[in-house]
C-alpha positions as CSV (number, residue, x, y, z in Angstrom):
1,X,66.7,116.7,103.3
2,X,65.5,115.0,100.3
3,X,65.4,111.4,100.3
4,X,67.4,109.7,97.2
5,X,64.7,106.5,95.5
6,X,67.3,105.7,93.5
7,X,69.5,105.2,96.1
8,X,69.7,100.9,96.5
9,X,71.5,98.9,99.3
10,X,72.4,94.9,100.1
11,X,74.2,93.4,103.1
12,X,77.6,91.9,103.1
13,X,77.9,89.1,104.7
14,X,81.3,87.0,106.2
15,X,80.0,83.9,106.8
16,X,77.4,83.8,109.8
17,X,78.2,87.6,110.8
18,X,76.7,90.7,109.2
19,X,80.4,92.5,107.9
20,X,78.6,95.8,106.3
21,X,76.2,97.6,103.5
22,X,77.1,98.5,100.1
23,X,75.2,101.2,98.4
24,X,74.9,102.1,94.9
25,X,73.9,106.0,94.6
26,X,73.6,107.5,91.1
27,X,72.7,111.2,92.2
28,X,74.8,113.8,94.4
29,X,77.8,115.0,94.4
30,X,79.3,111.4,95.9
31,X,77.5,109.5,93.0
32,X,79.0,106.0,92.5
33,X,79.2,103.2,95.7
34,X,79.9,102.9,99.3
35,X,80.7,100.3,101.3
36,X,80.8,100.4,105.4
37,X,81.7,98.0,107.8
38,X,79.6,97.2,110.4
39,X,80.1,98.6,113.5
40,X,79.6,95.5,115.8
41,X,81.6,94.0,113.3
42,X,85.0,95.5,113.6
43,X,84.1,95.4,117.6
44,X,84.3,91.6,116.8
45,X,87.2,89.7,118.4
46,X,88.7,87.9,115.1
47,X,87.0,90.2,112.7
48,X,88.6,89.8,108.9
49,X,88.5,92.1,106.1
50,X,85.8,91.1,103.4
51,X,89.1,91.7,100.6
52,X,92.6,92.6,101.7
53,X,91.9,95.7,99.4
54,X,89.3,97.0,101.7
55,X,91.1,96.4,105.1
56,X,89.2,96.6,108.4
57,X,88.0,100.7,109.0
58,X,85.8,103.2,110.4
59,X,85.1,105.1,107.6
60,X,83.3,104.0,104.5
61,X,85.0,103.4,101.1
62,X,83.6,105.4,98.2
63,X,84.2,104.3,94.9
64,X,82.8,105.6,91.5
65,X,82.6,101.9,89.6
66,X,81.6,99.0,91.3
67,X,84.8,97.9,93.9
68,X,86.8,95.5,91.7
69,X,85.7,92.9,95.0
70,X,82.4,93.0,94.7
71,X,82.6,92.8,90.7
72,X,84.6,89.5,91.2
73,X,81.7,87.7,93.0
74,X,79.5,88.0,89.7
75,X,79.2,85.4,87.2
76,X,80.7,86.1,83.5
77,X,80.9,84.5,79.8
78,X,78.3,82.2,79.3
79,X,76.5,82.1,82.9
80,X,76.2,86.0,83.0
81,X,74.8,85.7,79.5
82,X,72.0,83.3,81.2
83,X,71.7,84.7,84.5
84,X,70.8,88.4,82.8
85,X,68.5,86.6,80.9
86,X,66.8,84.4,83.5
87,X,66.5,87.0,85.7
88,X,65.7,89.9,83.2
89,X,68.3,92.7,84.3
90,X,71.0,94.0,81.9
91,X,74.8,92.4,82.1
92,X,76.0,96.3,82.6
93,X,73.5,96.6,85.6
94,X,76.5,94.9,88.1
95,X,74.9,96.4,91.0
96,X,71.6,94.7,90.4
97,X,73.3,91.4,89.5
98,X,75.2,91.4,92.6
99,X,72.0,91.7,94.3
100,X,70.0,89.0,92.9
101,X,73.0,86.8,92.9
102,X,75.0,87.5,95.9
103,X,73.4,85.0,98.1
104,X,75.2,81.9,96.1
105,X,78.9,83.0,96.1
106,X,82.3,81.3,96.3
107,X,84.0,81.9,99.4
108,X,83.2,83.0,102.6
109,X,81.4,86.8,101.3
110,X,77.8,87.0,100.4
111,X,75.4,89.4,99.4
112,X,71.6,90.0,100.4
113,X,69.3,92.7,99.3
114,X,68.5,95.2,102.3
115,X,64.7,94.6,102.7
């Protein structure tokens, strides 16, 4: 099987406790994003959905834009202006701005890059 480099990941996080992964994958037939819950986390007593539009399951959620979720915890108007431009990635990149600004989010849901 041939490995995808395109293929990028970050964590999810629900406060202390690792919830599940969100991919981006431009190439296959499944192009678009994935998110899974962790499996130790929907074994966890007291375990709450990251968005009561992606409610607590096995199997992973596919999506061909960005989940409407994860595209809330971005900044817009004038900070996504600056933030693109501080950080050098393109406002339409919403994948890659998710990852490099996950980590400072409102609420109890962050995002960290895989490595």
């Amino acid at each position: 099987m041939r490995k995808n480099k395109n293929k990028q990941a970050a964590l999810v996080f629900y406060g202390k406790d690792l919830a599940g992964r969100i991919c981006k994958d431009p190439e296959g037939p499944r192009s678009g994003y994935e998110f899974e819950y962790d499996a130790a986390y929907l074994q966890k007593s007291g375990a709450r959905p990251i968005s009561l539009a992606m409610p607590l399951q096995k199997e992973k959620y596919h999506s061909k834009v960005l989940f409407p979720f994860f595209e809330g915890l971005l900044p817009e108007g004038w900070l996504l202006e600056l933030t693109s431009q501080t950080l050098k990635i393109d406002p339409d990149d919403k994948f890659n701005l998710l990852i490099h600004t996950g980590s400072d989010t409102v609420g109890a849901v962050t995002v960290l890059p895989e490595d």
